[in-house]
N, C-alpha and C positions, 0 to 999 in steps of 0.2 A: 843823551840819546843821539843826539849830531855827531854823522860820523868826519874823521878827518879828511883833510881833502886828499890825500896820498892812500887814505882805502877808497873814496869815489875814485879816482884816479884809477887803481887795482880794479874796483869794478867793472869800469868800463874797459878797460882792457880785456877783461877775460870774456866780456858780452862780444866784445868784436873780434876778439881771434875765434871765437865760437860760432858766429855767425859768418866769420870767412871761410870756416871749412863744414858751413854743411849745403849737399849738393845742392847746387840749382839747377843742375843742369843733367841732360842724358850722359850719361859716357859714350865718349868717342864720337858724338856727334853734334854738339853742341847749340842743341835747340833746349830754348829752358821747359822745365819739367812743372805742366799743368797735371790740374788735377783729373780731368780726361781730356786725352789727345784723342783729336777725331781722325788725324793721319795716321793712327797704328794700322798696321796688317793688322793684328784681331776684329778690328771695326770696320775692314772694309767691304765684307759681305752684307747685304742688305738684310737678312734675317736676323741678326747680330744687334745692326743697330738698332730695331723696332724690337726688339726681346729685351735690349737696354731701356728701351724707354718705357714699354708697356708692364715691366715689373713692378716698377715703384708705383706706376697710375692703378694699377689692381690692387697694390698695398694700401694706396691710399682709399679707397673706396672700402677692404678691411676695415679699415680705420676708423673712418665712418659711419659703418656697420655697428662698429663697436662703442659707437661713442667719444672716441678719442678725435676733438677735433683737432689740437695742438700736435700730434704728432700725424694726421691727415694734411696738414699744412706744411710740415718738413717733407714727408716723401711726396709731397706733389713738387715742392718745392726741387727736389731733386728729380723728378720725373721730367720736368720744364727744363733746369736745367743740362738734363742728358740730351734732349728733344733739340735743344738749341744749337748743344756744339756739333751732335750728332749729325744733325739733319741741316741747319743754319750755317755752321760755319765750315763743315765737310765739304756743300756744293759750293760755298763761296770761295771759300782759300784753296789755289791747287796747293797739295803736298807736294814739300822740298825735296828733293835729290838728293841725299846725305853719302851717296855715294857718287862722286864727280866722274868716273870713268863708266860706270853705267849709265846706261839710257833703257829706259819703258819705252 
């Protein structure tokens, strides 16, 4: 059942050319790619961000409703975490400039 070291060898080769070509990053601009970015244009209206956050905290409260406390705890869990980057890390971090010859 031990395999040879020239197929670990093989393995890890193809784990790492695999994991060197898949994106991290945005195209063309090269900030790495989270799971929400609170500097999109789409999130920068304020209705936006509270619609993102208040969906999952009313899913959660469904949840609730229904008995389901195990998955009340994932969409709050993502409720908080929308709330954080949204609201938390939006006012703290200014957005980058990814275009160097414009100015806001």
């Amino acid at each position: 059942m031990c395999e040879s070291a020239e197929a670990l060898a093989v393995r890890a080769a193809r784990a790492e050319n695999f994991y060197a070509r898949s994106p991290r990053f945005f195209p063309n601009t090269g900030r790495p790619m989270t799971f929400l970015d609170p500097h999109h244009p789409f999130f920068k209206p304020l209705w936006v961000r509270v619609l993102t956050v208040l969906v999952p905290l009313v899913w959660t409260g469904v949840e609730l409703y229904s008995g389901e406390a195990g998955w009340a705890i994932i969409s709050f869990a993502l409720a908080f975490y929308a709330g954080l980057q949204l609201f938390w890390v939006f006012y703290k971090t200014p957005p980058k400039n990814t275009d160097k010859g414009e100015t806001q």
